[in-house]
PQR file of N, CA, C, O and H, with PARSE charges and radii, in Angstrom:
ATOM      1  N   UNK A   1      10.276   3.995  12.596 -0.4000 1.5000
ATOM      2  CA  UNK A   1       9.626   5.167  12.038 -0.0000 2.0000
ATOM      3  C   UNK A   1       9.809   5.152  10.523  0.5500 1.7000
ATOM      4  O   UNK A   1      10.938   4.945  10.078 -0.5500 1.4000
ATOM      5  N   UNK A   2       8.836   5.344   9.746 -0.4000 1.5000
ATOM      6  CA  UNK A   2       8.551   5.521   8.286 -0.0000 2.0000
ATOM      7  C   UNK A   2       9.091   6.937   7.509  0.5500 1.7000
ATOM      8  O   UNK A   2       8.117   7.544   7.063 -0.5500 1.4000
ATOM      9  H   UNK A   2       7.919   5.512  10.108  0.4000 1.0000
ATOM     10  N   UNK A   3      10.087   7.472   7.291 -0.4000 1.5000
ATOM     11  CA  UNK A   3      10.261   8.665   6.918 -0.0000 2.0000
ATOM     12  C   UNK A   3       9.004   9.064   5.917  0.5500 1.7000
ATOM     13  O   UNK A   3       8.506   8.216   5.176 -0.5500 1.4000
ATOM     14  H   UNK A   3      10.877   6.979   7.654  0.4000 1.0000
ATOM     15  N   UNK A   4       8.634  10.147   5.953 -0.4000 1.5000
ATOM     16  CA  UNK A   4       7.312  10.886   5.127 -0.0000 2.0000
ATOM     17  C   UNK A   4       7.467  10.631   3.491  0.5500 1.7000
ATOM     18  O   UNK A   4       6.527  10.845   2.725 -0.5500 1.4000
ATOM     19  H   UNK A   4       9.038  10.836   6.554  0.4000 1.0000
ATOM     20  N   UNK A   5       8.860  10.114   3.013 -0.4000 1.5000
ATOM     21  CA  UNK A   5       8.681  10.619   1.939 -0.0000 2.0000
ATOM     22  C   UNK A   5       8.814   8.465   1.223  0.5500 1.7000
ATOM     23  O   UNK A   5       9.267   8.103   0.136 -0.5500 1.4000
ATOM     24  H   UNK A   5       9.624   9.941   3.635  0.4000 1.0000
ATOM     25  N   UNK A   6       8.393   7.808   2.042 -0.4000 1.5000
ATOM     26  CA  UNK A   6       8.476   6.288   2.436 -0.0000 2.0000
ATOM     27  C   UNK A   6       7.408   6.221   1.074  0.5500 1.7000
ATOM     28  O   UNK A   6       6.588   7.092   0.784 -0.5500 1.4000
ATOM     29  H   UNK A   6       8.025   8.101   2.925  0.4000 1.0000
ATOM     30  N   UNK A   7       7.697   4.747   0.215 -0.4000 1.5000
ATOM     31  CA  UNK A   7       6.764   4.337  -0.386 -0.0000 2.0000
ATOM     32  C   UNK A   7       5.963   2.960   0.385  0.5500 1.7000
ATOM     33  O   UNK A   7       6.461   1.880   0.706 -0.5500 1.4000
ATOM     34  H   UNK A   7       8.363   4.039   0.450  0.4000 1.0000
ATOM     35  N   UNK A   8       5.131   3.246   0.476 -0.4000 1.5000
ATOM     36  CA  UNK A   8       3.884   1.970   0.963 -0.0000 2.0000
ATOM     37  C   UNK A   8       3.220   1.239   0.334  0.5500 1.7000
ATOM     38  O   UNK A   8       3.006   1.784  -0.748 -0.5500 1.4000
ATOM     39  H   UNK A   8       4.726   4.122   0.216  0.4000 1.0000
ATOM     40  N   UNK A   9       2.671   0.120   0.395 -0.4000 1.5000
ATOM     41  CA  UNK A   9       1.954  -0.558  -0.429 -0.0000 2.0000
ATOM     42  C   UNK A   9       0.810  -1.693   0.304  0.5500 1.7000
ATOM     43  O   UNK A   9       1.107  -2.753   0.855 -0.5500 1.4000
ATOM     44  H   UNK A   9       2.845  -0.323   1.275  0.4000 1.0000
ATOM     45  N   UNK A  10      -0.358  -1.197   0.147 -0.4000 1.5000
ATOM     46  CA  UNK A  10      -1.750  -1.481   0.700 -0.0000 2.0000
ATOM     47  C   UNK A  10      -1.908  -2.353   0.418  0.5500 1.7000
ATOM     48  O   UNK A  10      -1.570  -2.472  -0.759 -0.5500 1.4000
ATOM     49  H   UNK A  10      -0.600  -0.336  -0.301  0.4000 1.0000
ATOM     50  N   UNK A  11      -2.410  -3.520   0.963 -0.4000 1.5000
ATOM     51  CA  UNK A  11      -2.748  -4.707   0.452 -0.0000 2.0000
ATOM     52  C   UNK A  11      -4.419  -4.979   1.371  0.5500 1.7000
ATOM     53  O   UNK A  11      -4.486  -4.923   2.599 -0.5500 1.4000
ATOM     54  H   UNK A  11      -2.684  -3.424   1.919  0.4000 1.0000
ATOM     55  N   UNK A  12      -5.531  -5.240   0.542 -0.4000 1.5000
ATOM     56  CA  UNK A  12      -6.694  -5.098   1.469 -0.0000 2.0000
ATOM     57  C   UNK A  12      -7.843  -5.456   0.328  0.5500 1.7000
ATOM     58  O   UNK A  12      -7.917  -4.832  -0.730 -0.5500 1.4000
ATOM     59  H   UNK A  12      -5.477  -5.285  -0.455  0.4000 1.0000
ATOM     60  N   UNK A  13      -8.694  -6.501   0.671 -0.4000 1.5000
ATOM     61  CA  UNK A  13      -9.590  -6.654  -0.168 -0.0000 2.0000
ATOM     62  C   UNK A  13     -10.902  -5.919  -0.050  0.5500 1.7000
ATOM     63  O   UNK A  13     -11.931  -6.346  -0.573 -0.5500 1.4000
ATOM     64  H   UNK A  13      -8.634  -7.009   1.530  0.4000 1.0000
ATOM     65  N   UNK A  14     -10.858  -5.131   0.445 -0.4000 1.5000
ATOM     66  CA  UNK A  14     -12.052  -3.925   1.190 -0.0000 2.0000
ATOM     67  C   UNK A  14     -12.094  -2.928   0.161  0.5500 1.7000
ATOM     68  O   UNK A  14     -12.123  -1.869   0.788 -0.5500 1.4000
ATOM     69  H   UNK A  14     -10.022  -4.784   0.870  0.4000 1.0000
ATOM     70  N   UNK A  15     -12.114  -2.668  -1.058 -0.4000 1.5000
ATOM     71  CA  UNK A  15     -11.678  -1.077  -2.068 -0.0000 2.0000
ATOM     72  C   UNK A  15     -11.840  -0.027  -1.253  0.5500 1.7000
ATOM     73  O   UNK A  15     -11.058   0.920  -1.176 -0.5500 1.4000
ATOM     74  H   UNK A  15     -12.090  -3.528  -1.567  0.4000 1.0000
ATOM     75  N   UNK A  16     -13.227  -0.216  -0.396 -0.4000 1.5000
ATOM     76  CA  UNK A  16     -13.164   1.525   0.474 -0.0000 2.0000
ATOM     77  C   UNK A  16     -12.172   1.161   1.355  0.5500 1.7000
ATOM     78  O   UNK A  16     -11.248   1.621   0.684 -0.5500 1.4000
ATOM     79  H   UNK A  16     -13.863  -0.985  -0.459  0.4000 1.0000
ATOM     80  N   UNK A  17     -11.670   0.740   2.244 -0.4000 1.5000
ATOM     81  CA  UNK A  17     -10.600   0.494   3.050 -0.0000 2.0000
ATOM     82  C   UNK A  17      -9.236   1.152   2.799  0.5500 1.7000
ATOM     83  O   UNK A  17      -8.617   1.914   3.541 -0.5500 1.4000
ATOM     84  H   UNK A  17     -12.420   0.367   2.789  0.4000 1.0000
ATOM     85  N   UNK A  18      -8.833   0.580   1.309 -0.4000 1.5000
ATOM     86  CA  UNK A  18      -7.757   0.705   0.252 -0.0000 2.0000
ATOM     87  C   UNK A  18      -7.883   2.335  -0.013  0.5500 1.7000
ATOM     88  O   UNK A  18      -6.960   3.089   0.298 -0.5500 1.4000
ATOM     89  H   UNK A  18      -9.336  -0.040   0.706  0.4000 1.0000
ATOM     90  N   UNK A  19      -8.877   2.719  -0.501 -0.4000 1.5000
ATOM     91  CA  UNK A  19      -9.371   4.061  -0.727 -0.0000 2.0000
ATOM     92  C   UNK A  19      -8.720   5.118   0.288  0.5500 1.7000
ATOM     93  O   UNK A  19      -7.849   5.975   0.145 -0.5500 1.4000
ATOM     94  H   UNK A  19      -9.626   2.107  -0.754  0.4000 1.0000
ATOM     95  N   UNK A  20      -9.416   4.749   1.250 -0.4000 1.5000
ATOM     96  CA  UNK A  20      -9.501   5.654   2.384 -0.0000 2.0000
ATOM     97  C   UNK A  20      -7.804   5.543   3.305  0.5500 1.7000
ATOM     98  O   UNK A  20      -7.401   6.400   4.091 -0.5500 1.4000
ATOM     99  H   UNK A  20     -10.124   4.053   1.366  0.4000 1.0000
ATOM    100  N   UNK A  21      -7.369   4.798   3.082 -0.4000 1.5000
ATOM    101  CA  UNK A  21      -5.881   4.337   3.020 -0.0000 2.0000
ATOM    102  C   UNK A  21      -4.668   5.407   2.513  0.5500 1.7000
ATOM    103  O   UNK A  21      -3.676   6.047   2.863 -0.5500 1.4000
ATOM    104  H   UNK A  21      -7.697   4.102   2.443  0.4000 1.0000
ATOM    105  N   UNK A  22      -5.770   4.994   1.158 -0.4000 1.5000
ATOM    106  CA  UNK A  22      -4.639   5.733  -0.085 -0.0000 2.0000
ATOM    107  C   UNK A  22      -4.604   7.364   0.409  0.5500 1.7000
ATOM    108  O   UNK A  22      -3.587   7.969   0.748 -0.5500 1.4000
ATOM    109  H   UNK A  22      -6.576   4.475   0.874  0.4000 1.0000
ATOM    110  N   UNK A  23      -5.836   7.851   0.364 -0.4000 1.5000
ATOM    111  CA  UNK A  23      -5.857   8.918   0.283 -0.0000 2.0000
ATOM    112  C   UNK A  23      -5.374   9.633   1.644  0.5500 1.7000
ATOM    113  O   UNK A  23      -4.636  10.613   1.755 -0.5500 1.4000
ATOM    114  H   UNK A  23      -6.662   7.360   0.089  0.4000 1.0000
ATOM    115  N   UNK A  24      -5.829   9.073   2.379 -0.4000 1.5000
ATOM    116  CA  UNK A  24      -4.803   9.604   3.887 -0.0000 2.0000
ATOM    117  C   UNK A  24      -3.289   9.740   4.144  0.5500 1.7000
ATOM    118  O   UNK A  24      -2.662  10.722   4.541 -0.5500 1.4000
ATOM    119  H   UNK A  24      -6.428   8.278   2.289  0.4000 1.0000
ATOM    120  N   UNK A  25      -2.858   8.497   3.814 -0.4000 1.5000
ATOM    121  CA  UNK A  25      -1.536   8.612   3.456 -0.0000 2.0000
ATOM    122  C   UNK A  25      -1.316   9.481   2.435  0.5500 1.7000
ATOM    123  O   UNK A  25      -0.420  10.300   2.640 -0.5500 1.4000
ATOM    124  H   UNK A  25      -3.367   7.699   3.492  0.4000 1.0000
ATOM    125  N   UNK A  26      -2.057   9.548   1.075 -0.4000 1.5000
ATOM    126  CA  UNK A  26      -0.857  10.556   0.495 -0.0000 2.0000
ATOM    127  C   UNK A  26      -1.004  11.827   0.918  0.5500 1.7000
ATOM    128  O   UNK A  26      -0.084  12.635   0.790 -0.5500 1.4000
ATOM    129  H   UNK A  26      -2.785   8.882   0.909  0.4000 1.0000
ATOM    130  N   UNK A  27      -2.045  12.115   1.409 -0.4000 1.5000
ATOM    131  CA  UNK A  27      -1.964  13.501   2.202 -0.0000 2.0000
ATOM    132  C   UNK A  27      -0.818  13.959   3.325  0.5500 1.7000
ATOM    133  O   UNK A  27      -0.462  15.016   3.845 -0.5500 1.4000
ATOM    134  H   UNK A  27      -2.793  11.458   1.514  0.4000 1.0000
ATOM    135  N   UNK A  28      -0.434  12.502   3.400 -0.4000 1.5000
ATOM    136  CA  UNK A  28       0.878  13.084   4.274 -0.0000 2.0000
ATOM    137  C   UNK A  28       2.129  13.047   3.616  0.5500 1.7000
ATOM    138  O   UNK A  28       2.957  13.803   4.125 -0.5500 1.4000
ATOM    139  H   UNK A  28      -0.724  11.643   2.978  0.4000 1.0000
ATOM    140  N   UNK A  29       2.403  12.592   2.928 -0.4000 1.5000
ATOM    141  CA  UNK A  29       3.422  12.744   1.768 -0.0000 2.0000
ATOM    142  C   UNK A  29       4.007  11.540   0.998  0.5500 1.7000
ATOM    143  O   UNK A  29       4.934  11.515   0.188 -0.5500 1.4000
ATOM    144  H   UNK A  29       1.731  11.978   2.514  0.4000 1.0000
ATOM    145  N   UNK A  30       3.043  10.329   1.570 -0.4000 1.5000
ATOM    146  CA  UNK A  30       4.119   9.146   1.333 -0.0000 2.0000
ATOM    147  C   UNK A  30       2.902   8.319  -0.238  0.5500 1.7000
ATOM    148  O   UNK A  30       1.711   8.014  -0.299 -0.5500 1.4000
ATOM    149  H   UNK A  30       2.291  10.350   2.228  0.4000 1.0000
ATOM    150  N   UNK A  31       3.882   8.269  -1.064 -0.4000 1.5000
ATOM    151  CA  UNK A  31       4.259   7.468  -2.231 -0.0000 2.0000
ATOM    152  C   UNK A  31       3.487   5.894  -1.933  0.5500 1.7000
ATOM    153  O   UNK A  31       4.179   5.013  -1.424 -0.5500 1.4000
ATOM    154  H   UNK A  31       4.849   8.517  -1.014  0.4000 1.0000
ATOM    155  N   UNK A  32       1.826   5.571  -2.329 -0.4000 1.5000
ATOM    156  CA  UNK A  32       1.139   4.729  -2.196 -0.0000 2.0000
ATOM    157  C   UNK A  32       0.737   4.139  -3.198  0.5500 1.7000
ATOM    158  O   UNK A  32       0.143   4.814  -4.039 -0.5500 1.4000
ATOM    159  H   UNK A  32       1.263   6.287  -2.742  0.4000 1.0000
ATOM    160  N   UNK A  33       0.997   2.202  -3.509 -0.4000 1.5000
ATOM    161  CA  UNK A  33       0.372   1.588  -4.565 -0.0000 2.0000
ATOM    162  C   UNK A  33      -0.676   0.734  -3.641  0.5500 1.7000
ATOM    163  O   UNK A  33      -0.618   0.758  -2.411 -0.5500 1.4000
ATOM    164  H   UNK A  33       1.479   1.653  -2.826  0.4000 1.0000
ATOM    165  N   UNK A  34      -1.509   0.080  -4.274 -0.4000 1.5000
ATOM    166  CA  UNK A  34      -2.902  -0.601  -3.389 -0.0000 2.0000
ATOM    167  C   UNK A  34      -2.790  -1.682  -4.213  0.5500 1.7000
ATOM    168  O   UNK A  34      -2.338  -1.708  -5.357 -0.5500 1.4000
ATOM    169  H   UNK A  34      -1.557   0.061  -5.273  0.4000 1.0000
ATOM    170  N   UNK A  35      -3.360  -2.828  -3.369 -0.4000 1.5000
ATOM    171  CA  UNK A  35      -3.500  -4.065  -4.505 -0.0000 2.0000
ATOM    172  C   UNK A  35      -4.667  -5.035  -3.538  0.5500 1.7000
ATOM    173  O   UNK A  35      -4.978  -4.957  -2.350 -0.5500 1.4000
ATOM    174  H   UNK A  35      -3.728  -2.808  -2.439  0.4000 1.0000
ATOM    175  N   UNK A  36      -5.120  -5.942  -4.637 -0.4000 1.5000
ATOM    176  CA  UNK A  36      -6.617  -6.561  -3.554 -0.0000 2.0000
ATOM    177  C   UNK A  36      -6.108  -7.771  -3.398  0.5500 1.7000
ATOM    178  O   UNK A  36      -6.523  -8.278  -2.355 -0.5500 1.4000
ATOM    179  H   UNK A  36      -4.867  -6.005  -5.602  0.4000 1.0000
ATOM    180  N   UNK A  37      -5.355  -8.479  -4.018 -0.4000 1.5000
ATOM    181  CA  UNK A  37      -5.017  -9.772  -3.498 -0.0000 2.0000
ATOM    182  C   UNK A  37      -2.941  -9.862  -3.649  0.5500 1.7000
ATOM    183  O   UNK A  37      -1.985  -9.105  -3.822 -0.5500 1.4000
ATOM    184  H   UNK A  37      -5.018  -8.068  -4.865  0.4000 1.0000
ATOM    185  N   UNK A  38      -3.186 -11.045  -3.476 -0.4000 1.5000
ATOM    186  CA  UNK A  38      -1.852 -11.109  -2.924 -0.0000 2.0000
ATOM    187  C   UNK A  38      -0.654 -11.501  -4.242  0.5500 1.7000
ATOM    188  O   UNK A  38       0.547 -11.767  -4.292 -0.5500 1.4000
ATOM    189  H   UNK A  38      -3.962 -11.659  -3.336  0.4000 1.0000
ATOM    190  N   UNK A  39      -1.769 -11.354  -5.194 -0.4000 1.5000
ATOM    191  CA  UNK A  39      -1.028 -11.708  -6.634 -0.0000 2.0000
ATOM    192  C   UNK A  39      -0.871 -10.235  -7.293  0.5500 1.7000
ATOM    193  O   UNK A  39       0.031  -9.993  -8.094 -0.5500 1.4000
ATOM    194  H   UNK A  39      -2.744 -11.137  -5.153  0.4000 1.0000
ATOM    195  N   UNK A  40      -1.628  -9.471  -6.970 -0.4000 1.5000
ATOM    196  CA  UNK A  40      -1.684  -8.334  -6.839 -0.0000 2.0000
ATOM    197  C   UNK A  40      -0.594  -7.485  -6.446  0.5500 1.7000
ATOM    198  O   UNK A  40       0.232  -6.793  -7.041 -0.5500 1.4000
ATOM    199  H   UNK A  40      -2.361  -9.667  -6.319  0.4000 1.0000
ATOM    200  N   UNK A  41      -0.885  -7.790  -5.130 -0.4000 1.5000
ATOM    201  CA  UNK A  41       0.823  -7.510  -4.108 -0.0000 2.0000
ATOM    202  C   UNK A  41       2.216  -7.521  -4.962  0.5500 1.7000
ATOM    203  O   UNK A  41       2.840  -6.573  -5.438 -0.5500 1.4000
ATOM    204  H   UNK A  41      -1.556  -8.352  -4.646  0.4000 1.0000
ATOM    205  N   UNK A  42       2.475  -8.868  -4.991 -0.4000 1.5000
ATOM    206  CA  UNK A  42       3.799  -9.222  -5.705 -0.0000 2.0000
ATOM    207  C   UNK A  42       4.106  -8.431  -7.474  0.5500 1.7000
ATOM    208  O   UNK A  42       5.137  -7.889  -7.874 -0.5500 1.4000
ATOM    209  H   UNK A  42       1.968  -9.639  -4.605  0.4000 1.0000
ATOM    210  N   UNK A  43       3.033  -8.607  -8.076 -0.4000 1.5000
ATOM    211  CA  UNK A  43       2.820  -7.586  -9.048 -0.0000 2.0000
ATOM    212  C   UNK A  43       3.240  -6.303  -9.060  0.5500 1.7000
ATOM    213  O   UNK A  43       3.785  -5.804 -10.045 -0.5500 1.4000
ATOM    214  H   UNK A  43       2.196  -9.047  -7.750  0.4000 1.0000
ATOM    215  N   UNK A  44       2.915  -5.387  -7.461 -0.4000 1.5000
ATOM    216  CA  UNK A  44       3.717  -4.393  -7.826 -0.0000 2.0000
ATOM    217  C   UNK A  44       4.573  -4.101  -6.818  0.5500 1.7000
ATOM    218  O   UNK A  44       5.145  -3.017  -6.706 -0.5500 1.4000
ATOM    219  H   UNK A  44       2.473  -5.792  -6.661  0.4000 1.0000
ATOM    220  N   UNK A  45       4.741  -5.462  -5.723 -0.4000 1.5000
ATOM    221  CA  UNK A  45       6.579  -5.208  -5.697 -0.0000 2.0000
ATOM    222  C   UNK A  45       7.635  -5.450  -6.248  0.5500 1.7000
ATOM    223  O   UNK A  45       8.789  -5.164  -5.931 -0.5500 1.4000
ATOM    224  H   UNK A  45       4.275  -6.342  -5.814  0.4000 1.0000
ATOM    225  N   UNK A  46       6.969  -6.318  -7.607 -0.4000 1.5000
ATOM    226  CA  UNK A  46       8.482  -6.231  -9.009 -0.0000 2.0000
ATOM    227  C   UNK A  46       8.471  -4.887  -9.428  0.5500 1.7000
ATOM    228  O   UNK A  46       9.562  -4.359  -9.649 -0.5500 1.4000
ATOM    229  H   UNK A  46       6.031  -6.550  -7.865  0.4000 1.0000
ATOM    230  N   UNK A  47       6.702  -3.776  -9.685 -0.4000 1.5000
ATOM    231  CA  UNK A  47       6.734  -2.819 -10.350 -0.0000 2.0000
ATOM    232  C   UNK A  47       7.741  -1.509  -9.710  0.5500 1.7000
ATOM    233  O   UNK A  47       8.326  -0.562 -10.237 -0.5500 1.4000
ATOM    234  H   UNK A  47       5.816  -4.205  -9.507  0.4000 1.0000
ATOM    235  N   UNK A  48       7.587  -2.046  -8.195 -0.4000 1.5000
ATOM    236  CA  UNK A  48       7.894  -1.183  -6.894 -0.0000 2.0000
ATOM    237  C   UNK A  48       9.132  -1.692  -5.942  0.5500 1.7000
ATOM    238  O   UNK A  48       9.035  -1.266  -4.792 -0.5500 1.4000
ATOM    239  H   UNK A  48       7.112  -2.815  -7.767  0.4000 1.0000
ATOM    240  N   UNK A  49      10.233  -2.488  -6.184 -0.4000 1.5000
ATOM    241  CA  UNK A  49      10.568  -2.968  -5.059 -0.0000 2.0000
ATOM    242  C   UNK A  49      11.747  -2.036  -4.596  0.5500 1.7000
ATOM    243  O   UNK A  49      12.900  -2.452  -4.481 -0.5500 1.4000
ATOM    244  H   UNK A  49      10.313  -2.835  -7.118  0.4000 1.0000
ATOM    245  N   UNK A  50      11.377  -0.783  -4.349 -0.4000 1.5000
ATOM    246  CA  UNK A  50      11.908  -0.115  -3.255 -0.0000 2.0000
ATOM    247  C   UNK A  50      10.799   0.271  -2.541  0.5500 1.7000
ATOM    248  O   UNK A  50      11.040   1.387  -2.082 -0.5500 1.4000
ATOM    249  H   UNK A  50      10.440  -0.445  -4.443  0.4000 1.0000
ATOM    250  N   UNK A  51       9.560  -0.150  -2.179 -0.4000 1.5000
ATOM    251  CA  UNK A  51       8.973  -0.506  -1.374 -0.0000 2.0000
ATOM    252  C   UNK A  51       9.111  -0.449   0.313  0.5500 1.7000
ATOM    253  O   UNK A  51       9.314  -1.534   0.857 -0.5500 1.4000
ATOM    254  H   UNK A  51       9.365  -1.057  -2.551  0.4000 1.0000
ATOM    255  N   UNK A  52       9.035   0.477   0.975 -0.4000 1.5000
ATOM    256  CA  UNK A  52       9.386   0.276   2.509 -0.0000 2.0000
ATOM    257  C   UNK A  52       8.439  -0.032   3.891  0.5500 1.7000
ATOM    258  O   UNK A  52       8.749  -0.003   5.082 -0.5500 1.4000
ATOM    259  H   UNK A  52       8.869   1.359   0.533  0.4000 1.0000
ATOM    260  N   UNK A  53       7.143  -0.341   3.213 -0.4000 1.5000
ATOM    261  CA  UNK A  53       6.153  -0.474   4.294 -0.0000 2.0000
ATOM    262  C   UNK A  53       5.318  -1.278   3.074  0.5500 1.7000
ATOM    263  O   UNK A  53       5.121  -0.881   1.925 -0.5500 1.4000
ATOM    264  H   UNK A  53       6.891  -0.365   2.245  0.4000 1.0000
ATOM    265  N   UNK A  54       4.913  -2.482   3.671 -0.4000 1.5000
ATOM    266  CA  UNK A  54       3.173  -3.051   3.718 -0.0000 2.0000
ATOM    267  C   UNK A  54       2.225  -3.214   4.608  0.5500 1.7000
ATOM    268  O   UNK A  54       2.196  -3.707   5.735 -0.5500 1.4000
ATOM    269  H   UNK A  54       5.073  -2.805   4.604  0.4000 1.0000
ATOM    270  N   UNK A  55       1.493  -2.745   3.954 -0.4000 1.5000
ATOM    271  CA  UNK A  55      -0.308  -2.418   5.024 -0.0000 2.0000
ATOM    272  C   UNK A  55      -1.006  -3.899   4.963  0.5500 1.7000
ATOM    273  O   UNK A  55      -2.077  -3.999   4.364 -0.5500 1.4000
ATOM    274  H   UNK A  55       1.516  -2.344   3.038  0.4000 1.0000
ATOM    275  N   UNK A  56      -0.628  -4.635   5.356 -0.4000 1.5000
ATOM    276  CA  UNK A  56      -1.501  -5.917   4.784 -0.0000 2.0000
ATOM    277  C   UNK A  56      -3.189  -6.522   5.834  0.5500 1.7000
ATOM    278  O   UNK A  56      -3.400  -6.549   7.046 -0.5500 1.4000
ATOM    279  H   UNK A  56       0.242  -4.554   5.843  0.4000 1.0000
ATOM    280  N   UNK A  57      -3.726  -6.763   5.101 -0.4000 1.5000
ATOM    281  CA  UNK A  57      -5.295  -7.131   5.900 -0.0000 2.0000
ATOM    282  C   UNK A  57      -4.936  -8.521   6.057  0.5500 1.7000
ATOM    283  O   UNK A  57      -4.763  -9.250   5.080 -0.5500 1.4000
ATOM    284  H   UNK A  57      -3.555  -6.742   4.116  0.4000 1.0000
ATOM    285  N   UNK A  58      -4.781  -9.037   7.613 -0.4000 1.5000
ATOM    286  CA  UNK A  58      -4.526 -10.479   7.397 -0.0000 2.0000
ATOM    287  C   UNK A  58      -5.487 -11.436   7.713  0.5500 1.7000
ATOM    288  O   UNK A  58      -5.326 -12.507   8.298 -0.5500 1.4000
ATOM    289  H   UNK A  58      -4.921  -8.445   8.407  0.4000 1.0000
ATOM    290  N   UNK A  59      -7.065 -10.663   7.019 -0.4000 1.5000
ATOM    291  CA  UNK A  59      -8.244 -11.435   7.440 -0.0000 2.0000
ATOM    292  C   UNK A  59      -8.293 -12.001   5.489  0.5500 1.7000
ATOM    293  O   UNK A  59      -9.381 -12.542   5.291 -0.5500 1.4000
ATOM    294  H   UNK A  59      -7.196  -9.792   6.545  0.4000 1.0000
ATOM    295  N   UNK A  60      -7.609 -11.980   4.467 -0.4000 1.5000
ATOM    296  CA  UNK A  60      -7.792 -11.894   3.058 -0.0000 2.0000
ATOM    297  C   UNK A  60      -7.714 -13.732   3.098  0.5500 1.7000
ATOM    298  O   UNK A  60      -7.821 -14.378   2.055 -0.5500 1.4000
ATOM    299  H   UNK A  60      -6.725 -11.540   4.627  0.4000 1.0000
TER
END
């Protein structure tokens, strides 16, 4: 289980996907960065690495 107040980090080359992601989750309380590729990703788990969930699309 993800406590609500969990930071996540989207990984998805879809922007509406990412979008619609983002915004759902933060409606529930949790702390969301998005990124489209995987260079992306790592980018902001140096910016982020207390980080506790990735959303990853593993069709990228």
């Amino acid at each position: 289980m993800v406590p609500p107040d969990a930071r996540l980090l989207i990984v998805d080359d879809d922007p509406a996907i990412r979008e619609f992601l983002k915004n759902r989750l933060t409606m529930e309380g949790y702390e969301v960065s998005e990124a489209e590729d995987a260079e992306k990703a790592l980018e902001r788990l140096e910016e982020h690495p207390d980080t506790d969930l990735i959303l990853l699309d593993l069709n990228l």
